[in-house]
C-alpha positions as a Markdown table, in Angstrom:
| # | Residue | x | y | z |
|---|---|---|---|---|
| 1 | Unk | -110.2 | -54.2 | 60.5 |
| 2 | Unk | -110.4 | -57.3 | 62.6 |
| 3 | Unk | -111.3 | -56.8 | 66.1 |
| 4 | Unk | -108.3 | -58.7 | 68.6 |
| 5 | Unk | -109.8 | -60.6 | 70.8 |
| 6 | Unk | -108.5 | -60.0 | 74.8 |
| 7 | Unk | -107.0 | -63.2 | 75.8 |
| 8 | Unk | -108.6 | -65.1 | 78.9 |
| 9 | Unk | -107.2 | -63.8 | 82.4 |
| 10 | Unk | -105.1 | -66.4 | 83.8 |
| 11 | Unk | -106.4 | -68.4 | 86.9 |
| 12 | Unk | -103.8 | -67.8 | 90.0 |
| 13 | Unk | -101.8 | -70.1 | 91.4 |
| 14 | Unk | -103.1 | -72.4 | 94.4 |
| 15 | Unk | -102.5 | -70.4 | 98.2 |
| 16 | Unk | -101.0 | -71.4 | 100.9 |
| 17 | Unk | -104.4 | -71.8 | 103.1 |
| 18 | Unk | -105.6 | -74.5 | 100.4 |
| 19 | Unk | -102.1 | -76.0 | 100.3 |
| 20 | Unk | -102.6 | -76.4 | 103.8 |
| 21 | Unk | -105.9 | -77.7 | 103.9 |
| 22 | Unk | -105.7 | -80.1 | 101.0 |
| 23 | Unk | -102.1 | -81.4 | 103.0 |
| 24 | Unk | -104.3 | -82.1 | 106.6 |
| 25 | Unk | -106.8 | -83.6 | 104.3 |
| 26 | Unk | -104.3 | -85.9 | 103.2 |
| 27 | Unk | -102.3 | -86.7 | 105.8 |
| 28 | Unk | -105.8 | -87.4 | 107.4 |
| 29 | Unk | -106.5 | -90.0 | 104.8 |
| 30 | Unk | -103.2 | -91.2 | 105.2 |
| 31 | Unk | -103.8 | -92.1 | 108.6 |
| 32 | Unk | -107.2 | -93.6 | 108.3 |
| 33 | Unk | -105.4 | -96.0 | 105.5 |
| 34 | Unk | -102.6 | -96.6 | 107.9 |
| 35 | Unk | -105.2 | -98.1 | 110.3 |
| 36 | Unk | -106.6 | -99.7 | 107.9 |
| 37 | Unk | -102.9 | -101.9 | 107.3 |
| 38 | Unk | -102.3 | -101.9 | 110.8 |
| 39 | Unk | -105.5 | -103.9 | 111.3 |
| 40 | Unk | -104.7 | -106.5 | 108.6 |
| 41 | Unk | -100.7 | -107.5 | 109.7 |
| 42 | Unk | -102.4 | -107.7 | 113.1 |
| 43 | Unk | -104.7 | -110.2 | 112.2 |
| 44 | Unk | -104.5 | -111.2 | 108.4 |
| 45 | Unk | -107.3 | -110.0 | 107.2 |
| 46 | Unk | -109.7 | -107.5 | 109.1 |
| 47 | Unk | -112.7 | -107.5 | 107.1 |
| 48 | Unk | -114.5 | -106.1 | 109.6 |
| 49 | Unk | -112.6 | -103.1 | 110.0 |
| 50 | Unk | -113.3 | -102.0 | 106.2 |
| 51 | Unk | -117.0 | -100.6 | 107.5 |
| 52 | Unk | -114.7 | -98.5 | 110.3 |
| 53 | Unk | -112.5 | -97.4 | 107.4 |
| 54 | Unk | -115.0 | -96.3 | 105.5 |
| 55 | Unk | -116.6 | -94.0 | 108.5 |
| 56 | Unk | -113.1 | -92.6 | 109.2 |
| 57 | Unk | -112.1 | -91.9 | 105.9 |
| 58 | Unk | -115.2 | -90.1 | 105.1 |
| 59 | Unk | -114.3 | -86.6 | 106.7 |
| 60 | Unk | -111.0 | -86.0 | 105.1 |
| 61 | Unk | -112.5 | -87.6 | 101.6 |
| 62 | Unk | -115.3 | -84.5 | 101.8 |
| 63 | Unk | -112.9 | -82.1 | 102.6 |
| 64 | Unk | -110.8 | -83.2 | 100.1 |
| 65 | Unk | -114.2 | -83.1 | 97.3 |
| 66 | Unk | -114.9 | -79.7 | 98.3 |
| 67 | Unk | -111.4 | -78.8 | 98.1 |
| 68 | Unk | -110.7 | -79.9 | 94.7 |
| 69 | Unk | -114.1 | -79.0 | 93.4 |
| 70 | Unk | -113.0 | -75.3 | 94.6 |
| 71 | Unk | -109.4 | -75.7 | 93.1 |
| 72 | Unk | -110.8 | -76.9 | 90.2 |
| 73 | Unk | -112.4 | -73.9 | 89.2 |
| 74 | Unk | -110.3 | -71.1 | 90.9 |
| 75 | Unk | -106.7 | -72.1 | 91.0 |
| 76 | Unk | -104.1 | -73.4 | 88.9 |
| 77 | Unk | -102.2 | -76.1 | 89.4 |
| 78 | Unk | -104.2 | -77.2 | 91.8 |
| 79 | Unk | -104.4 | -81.4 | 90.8 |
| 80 | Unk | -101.0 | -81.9 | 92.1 |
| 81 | Unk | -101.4 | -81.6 | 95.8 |
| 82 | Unk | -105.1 | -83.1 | 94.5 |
| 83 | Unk | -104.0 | -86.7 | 94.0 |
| 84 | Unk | -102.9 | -87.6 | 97.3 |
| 85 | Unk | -106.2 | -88.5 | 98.8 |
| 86 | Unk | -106.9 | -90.8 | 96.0 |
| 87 | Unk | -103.6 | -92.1 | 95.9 |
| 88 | Unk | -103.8 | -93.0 | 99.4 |
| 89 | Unk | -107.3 | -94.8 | 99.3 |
| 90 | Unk | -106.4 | -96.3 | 96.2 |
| 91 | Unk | -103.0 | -97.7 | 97.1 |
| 92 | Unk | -104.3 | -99.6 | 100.4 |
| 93 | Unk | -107.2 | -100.9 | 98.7 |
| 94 | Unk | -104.9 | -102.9 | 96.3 |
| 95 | Unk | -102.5 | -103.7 | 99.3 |
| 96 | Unk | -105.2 | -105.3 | 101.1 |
| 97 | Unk | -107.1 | -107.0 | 98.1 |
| 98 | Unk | -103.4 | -108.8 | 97.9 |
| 99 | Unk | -103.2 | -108.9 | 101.2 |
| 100 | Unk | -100.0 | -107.5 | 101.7 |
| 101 | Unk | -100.2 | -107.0 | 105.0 |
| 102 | Unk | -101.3 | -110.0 | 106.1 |
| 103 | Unk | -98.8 | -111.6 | 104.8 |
| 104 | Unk | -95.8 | -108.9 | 106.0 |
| 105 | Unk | -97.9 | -109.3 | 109.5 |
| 106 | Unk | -97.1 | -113.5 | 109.2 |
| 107 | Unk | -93.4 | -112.8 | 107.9 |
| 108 | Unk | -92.7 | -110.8 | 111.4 |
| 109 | Unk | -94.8 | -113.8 | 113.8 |
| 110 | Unk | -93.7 | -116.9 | 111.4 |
| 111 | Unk | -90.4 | -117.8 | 113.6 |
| 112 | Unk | -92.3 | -116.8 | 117.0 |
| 113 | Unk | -95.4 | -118.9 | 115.4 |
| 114 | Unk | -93.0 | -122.2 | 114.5 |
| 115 | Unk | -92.2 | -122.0 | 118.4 |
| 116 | Unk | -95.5 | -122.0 | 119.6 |
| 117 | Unk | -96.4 | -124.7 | 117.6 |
| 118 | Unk | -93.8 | -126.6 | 118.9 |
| 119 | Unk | -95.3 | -126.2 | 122.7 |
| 120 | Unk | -98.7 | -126.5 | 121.1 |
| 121 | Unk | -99.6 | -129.0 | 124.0 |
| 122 | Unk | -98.6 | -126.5 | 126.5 |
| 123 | Unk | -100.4 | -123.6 | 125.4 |
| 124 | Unk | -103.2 | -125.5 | 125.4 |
| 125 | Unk | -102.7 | -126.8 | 128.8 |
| 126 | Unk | -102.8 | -123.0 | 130.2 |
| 127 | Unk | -106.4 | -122.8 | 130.2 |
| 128 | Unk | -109.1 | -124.0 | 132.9 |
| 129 | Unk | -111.8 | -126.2 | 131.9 |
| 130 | Unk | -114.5 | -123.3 | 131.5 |
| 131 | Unk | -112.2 | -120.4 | 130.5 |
| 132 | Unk | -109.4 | -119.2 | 128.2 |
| 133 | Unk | -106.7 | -117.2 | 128.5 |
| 134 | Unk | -105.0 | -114.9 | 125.6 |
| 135 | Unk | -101.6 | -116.0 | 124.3 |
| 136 | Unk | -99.5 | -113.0 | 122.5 |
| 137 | Unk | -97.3 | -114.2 | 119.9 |
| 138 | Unk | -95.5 | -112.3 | 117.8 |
| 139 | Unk | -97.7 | -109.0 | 116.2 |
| 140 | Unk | -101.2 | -111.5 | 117.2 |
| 141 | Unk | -103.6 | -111.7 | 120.2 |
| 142 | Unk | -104.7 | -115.4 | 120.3 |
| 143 | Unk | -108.0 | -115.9 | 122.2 |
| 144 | Unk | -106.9 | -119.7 | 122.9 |
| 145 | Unk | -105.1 | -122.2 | 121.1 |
| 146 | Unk | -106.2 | -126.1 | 120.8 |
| 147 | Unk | -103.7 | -128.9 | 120.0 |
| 148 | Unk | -104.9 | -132.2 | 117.7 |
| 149 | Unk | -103.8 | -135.0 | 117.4 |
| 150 | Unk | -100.5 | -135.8 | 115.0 |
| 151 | Unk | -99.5 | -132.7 | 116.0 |
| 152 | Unk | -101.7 | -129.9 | 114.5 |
| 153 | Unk | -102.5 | -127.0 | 116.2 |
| 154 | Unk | -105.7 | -123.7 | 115.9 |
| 155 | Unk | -104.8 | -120.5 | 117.1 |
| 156 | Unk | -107.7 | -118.5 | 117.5 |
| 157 | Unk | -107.4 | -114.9 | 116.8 |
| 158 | Unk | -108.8 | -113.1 | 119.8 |
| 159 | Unk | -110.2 | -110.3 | 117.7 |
| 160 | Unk | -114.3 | -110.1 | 117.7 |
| 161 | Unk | -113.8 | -113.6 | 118.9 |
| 162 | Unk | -116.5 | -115.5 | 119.2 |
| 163 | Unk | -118.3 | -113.6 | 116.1 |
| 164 | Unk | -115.6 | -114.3 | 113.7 |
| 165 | Unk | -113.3 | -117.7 | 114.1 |
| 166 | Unk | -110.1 | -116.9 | 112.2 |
| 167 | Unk | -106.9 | -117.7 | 112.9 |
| 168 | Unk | -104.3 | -120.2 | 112.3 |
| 169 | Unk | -103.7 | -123.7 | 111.8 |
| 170 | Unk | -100.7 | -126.0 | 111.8 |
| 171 | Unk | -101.0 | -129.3 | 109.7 |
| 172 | Unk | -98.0 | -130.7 | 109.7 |
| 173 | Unk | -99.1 | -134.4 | 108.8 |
| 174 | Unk | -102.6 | -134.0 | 107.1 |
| 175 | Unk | -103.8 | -133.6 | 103.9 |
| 176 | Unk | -104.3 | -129.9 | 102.9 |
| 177 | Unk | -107.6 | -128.1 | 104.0 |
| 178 | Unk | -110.3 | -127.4 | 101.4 |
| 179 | Unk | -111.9 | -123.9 | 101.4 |
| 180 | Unk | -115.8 | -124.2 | 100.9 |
| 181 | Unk | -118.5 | -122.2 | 101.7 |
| 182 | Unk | -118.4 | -122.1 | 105.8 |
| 183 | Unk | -114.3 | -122.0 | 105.5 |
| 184 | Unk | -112.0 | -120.4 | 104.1 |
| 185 | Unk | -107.8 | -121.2 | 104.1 |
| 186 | Unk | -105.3 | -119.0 | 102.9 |
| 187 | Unk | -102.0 | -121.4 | 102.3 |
| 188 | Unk | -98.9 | -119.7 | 104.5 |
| 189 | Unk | -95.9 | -121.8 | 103.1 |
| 190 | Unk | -94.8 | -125.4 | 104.7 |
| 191 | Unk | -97.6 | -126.6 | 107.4 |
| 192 | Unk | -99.2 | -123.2 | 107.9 |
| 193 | Unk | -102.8 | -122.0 | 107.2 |
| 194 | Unk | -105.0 | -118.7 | 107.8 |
| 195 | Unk | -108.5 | -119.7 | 108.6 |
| 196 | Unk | -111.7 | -117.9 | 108.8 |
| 197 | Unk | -114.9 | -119.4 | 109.3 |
């Protein structure tokens, strides 16, 4: 007679406290990535801020590791609520290698931005000889803008200005600028460029 083997005990399902936890967790990472965004449409491209991101995100990310390492072997169901945190760092990592929000930060300044270029000369003549003084348009903080001749125009981002010069240039009568290894230029549509140097 065959002996019947006892079948395995199922695991229980997920409770509430870990529910709750792994949802903070989230929402945790959720905002970290948020900031992350929020730094990009509010000046292109933040590279800088990716080392701050990193720092933030860190603390939910290991409560979220020891979360799913303990759902993992106690719980069912547990990979559900478990995908969040990755889904979240995963998702504004692609946004930003696009950069999406750069570019959704330019679509909400472009019509402000096509007015300031037109009064490039003006802007430009708000500063004193030795000092500059910020200029807010649309979702950017310019440190100073400086006409050229034919009718260009820099706006210089004011964030970690002067460690980083980024910004934005209007060409509306040269030839296209050349990325190379001190410059960079991101094409905006018409006469517009992002610059970082």
């Amino acid at each position: 007679m065959s002996k019947r083997e006892s079948p395995e005990p199922s695991r229980p399902p997920v409770p509430a406290a870990w529910k709750v936890m792994m949802v903070v967790a989230a929402a945790a990472t959720a905002l970290c990535c948020a900031l992350k965004v929020w730094a990009d449409v509010t000046v292109f491209a933040d590279e800088e801020f990716w080392l701050q991101f990193g720092l933030l995100v860190a603390v939910p990310a290991a409560v979220w590791f020891v979360l799913i390492a303990v759902g993992c072997v106690r719980y069912a169901g547990w990979w559900r609520l478990g995908l969040l945190v990755p889904l979240c760092v995963v998702a504004t990592v692609v946004l930003v290698e696009f950069a999406v929000p750069g570019r959704i930060g330019w679509l909400l300044a472009r019509s402000e931005m096509d007015r300031a270029a037109a009064e490039c000369d003006t802007l430009q003549g708000e500063r004193s000889d030795d000092s500059y003084s910020s200029e807010t348009v649309g979702v950017y903080d310019f440190h100073h803008v400086e006409s050229g001749p034919g009718g260009e125009c820099e706006f210089y981002l004011s964030k970690h200005y002067p460690g980083v010069r980024s910004g934005f240039l209007y060409l509306p009568n040269g030839a296209a600028p050349v990325s190379d290894l001190d410059h960079e230029y991101v094409h905006l549509g018409d006469s517009w460029y992002y610059f970082k140097a």
